[in-house]
C-alpha positions in Angstrom: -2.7 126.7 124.9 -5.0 123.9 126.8 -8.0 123.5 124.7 -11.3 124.8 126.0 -13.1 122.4 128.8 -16.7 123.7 126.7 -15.4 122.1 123.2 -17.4 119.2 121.8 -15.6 116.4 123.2 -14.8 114.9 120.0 -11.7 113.9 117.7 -12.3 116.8 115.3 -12.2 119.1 118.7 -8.8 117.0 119.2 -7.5 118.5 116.1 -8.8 122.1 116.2 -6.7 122.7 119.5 -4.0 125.3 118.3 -1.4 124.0 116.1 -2.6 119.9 117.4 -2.5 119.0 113.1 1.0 120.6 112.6 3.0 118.9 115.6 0.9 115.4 115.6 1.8 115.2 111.8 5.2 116.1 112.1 5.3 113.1 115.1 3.3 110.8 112.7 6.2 111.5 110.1 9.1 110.8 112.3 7.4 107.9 114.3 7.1 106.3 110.6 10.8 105.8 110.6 10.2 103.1 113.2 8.2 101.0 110.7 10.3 101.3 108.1 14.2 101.6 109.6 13.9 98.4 110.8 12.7 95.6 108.4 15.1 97.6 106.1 18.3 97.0 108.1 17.1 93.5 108.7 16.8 93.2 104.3 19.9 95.5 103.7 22.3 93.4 106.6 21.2 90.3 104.9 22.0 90.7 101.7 25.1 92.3 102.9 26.7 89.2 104.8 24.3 87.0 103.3 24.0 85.5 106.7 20.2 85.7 108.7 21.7 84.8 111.3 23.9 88.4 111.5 21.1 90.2 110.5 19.1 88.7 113.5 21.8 89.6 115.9 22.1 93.0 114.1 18.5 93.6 114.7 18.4 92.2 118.4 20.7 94.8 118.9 19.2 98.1 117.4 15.7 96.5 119.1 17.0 96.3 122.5 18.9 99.9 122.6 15.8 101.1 121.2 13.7 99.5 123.9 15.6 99.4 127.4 17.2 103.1 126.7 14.2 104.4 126.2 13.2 105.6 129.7 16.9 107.6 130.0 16.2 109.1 126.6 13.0 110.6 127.8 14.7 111.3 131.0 17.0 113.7 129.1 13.7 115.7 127.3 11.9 115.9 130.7 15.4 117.5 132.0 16.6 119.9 129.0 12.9 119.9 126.8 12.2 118.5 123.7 14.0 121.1 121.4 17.2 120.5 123.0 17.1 116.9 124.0 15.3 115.8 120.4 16.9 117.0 117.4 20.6 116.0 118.5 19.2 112.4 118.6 17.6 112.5 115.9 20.4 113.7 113.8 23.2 111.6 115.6 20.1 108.2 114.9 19.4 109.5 111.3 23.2 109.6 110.4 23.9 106.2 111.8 21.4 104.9 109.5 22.7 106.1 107.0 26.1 104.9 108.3 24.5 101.4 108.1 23.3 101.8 105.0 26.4 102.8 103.3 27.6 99.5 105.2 25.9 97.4 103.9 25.4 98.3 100.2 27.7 96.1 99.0 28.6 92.9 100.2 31.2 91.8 102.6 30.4 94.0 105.4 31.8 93.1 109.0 29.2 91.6 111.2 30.8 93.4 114.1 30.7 96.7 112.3 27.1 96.6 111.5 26.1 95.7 115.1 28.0 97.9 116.6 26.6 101.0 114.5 22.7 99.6 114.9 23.5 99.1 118.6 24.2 103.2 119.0 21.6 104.0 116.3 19.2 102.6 118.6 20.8 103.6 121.9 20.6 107.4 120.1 16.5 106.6 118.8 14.7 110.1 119.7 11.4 109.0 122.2 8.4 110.4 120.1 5.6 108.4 121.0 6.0 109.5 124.8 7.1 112.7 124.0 3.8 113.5 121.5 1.7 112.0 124.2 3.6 114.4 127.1 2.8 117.2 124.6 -0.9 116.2 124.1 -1.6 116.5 127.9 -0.2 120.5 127.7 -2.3 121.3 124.8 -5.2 119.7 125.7 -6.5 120.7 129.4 -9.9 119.0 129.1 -9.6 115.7 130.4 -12.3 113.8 127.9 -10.5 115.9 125.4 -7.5 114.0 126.4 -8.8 110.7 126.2 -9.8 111.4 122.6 -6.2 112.5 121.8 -4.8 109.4 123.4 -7.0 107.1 121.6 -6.5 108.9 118.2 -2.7 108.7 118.8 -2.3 105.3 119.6 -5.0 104.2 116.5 -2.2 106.6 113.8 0.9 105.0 115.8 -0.4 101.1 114.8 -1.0 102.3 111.4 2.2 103.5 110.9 3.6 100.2 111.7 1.1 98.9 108.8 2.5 101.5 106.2 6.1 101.1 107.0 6.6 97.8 105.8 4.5 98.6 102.4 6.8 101.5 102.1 10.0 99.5 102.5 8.3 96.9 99.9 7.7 99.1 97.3 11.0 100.7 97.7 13.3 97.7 97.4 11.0 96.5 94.3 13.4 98.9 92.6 16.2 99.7 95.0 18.3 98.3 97.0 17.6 98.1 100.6 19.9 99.9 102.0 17.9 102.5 100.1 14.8 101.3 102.7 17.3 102.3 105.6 18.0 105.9 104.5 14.5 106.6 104.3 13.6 105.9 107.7 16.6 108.1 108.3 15.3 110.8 106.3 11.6 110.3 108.1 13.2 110.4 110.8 15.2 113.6 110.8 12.7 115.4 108.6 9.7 114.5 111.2 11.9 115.5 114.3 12.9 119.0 112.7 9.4 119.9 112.3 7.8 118.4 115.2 10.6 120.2 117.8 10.2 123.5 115.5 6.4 123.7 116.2 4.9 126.3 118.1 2.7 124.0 120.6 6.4 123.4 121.7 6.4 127.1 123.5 3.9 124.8 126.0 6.5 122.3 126.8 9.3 123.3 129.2 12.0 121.9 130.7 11.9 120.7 134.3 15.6 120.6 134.9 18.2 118.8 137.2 16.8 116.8 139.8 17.6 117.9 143.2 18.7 114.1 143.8 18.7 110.6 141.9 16.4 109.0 145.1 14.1 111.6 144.6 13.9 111.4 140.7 13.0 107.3 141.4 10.7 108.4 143.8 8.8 110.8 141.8 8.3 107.6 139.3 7.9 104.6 141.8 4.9 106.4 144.4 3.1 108.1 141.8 1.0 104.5 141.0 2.7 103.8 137.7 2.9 99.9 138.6 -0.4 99.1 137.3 -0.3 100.6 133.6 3.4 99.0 133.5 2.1 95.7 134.5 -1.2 95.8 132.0 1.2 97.1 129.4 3.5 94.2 129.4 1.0 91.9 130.1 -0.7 92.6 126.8 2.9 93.0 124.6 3.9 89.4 126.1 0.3 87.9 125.2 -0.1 89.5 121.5 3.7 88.7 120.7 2.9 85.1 121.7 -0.6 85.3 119.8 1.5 85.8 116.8 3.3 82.6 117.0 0.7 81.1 117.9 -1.4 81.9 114.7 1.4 81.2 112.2 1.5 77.2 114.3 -2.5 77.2 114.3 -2.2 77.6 110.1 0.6 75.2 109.6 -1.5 72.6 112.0 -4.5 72.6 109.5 -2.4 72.7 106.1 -2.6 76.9 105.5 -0.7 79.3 104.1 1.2 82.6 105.0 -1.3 84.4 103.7 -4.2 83.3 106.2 -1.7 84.3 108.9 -1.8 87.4 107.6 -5.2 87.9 107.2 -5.7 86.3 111.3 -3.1 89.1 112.6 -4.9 91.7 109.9 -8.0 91.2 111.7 -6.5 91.3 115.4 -5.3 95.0 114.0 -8.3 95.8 112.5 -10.2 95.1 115.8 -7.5 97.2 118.0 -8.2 100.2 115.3 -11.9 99.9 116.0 -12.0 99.2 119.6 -9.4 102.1 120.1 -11.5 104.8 118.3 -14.9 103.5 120.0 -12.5 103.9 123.3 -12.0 107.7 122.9 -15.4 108.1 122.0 -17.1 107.0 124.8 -17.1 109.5 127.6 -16.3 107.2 130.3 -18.0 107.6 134.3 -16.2 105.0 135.7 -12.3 105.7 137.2 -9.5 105.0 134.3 -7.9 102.5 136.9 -11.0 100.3 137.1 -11.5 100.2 133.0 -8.2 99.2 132.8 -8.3 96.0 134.3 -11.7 95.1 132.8 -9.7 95.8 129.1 -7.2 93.7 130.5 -9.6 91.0 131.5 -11.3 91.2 128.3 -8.1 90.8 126.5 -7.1 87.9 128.4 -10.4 86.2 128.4 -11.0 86.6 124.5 -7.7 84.7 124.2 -8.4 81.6 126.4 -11.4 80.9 124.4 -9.3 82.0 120.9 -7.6 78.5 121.8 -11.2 76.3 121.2 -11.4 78.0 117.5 -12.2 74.9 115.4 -11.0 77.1 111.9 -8.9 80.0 110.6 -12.3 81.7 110.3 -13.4 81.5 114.3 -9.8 82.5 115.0 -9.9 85.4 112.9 -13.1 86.4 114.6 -11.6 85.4 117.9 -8.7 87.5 117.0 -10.9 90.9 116.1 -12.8 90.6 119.3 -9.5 90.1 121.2 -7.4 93.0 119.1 -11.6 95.1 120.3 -9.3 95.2 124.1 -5.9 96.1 122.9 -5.9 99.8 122.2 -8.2 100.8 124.8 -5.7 99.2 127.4 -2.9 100.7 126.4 -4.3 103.9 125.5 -5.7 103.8 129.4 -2.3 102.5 130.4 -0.5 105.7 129.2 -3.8 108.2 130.1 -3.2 107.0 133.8 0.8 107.3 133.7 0.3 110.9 132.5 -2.2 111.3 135.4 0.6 110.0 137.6 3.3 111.7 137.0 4.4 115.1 138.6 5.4 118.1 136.2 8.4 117.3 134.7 8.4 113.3 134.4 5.7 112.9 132.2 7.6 111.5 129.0 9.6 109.5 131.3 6.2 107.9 132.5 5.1 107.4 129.3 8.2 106.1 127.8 8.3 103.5 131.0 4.7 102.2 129.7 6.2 102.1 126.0 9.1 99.7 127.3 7.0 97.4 129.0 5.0 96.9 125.9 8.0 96.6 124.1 10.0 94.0 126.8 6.8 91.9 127.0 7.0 91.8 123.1 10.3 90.6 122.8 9.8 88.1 125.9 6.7 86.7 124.5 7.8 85.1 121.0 10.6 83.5 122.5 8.2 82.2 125.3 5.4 80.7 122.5 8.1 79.0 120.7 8.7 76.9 123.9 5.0 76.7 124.9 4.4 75.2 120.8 6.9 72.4 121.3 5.5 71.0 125.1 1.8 72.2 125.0 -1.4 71.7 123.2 -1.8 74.8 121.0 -5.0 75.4 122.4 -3.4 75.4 126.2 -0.6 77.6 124.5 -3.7 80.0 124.2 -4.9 79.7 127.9 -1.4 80.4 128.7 -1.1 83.6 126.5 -4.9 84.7 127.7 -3.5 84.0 131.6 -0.4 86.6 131.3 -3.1 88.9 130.2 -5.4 87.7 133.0 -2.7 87.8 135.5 -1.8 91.8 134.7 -5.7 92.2 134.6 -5.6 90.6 138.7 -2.5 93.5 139.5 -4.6 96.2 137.9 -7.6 95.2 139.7 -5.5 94.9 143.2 -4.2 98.7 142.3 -7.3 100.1 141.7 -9.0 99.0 144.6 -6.3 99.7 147.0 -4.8 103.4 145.2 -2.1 105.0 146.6 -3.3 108.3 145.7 -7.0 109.2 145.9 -6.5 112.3 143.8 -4.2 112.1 141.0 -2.6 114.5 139.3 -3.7 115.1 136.2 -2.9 117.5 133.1 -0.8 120.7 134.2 -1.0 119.8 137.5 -4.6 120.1 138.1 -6.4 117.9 140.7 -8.7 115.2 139.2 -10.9 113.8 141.0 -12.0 110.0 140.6 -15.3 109.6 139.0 -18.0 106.8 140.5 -20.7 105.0 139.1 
């Protein structure tokens, strides 16, 4: 089912791969649910204990099951395969939602209740993202081809997250929203279904019981995956702290919410763009190298965000800085799929998610600290020099890989391009 190596190398080849449309939209339907299950339990907890403080330790909770589990979840559809590992999440995450939501429709709803239900919602969250991308290397055998699919999946998956919090708005301008929280759960279980009930799933398989636990972390650890981890939270710690940092910038020079939103608007806009241009490019030089030149970029771009005299030079500053952000981590998951032997591939995929995800969380909490004891421009240097740091481990890796030939998309031997 591997698309053919002849096929224009293009995104409408991406999607002309047998049954690619059906099983990427059913993914794109259930990985909605994670832009819209959240913000709504944050709305509908509030309003429930009337307390932001609860709902902030609610949603610390489902986050960091969500995040640090991650990795065992996919561990569990690398061993038993996506129709049998996938939909029992999904069910037992989708009717803990609505659990929660059911919670918290009226008021007076236990704080340790509701936290204890969003921690297992998360802890139960079905891996999609990694799984999609573990599917996309089966289906598509052509390694440009691959690239494409990548970049086109990561450009969808930070749309969604633009969409899902329009959705929950116009729902709870006539709802409740607890209403918000059963439809991620119905997104979420709806997607799943269809996505595990696909027939591009005939390509995935199972890989079974590991003979041992040393050599499942072996399979993980010597297969070069500690340069697209690295890069990967390099860049969530430096765009989480990028968004504090615009919100302080605004308030600095008198402005509103709204130019924060239009500064962070244009950082998306410019990932969006710089992610499509990514996949279209039929890149000579090795995936390894690239990424830490994106990483570079990224990091640079933000150093010199930090001398923006206005909103408008930051905005700018922020589109040519969001130009890197896709790219990298769209390289960051092509090389962990390249790393990973047959039968840990949405495990290596889901490890690149979580360090995206970690740096995230660790990076907001960071900027606040850096606002209150820094310049804001330095607090810009500082973001820019985790990116530039990552950028200095990717380079190292890359010039000094452990394996000359990796192993790319059903096990094929790939070798590294030069010039």
């Amino acid at each position: 089912m591997s698309a053919s190596s002849t096929r224009r190398p293009s995104y409408a080849a991406v999607l002309s791969v047998p049954h690619a449309r059906r099983i990427f939209t059913a993914a794109l339907v259930g990985r909605l649910s994670y832009g819209v299950a959240p913000i709504a339990v944050m709305l509908a907890v509030a309003r429930a204990t009337g307390s932001y403080a609860v709902a902030g330790v609610v949603m610390a909770l489902f986050g960091a099951t969500v995040v640090f589990l991650s990795p065992y979840r996919a561990a569990l559809v690398d061993r038993y395969g996506p129709r049998r590992a996938l939909l029992p999440m999904a069910l037992l995450h989708s009717g803990l939602l609505c659990a929660l939501a059911a919670l918290s429709w009226r008021s007076g709803a236990s704080a340790v209740v509701l936290g204890a239900t969003a921690a297992v919602a998360g802890a139960s969250a079905p891996p999609l993202g990694p799984t999609m991308r573990a599917v996309w290397g089966e289906l598509v055998g052509d390694r440009r081809l691959l690239q494409r699919a990548y970049s086109l999946d990561g450009v969808a998956e930070e749309l969604l997250y633009v969409v899902g919090p329009l959705l929950v708005g116009a729902v709870i301008a006539v709802a409740a929203p607890a209403v918000g929280v059963v439809l991620g759960a119905l997104l979420m279980a709806g997607g799943t279904l269809a996505f595990v009930m696909s027939p591009a799933m005939t390509a995935v398989r199972p890989a079974g019981r590991p003979k041992s636990a040393s050599d499942e972390a072996g399979s993980l650890r010597g297969r070069g995956l500690l340069q697209p981890v690295v890069v990967a939270a390099g860049t969530g710690l430096a765009l989480s702290a990028v968004d504090l940092l615009v919100v302080a910038f605004a308030a600095e020079r008198g402005q509103g919410d709204d130019t924060v939103a239009w500064v962070l608007a244009a950082l998306s806009a410019g990932s969006a763009v710089g992610g499509l241009a990514n996949g279209a490019v039929d890149w000579r030089s090795p995936a390894r190298v690239r990424l830490a030149l994106l990483a570079a970029g990224l990091g640079l771009t933000l150093c010199l965000a930090g001398l923006a005299p206005g909103v408008g030079v930051l905005a700018v500053a922020a589109a040519c800085a969001g130009f890197f952000v896709a790219p990298a981590l769209t390289t960051a998951y092509l090389i962990a799929d390249e790393a990973a032997p047959e039968g840990f591939r949405t495990r290596a995929g889901a490890w690149v998610n979580t360090a995206v995800n970690a740096g995230s969380s660790t990076g907001a909490a960071t900027a606040g600290l850096l606002v209150e004891r820094l310049p804001l421009g330095w607090c810009f240097v500082v973001a820019g020099s985790v990116a530039l740091g990552a950028a200095g481990v990717a380079g190292l890796s890359a010039l000094h890989p452990r394996h000359p030939y990796p192993t790319g998309p059903k096990g094929l031997v790939l070798k590294r391009r030069t010039g």
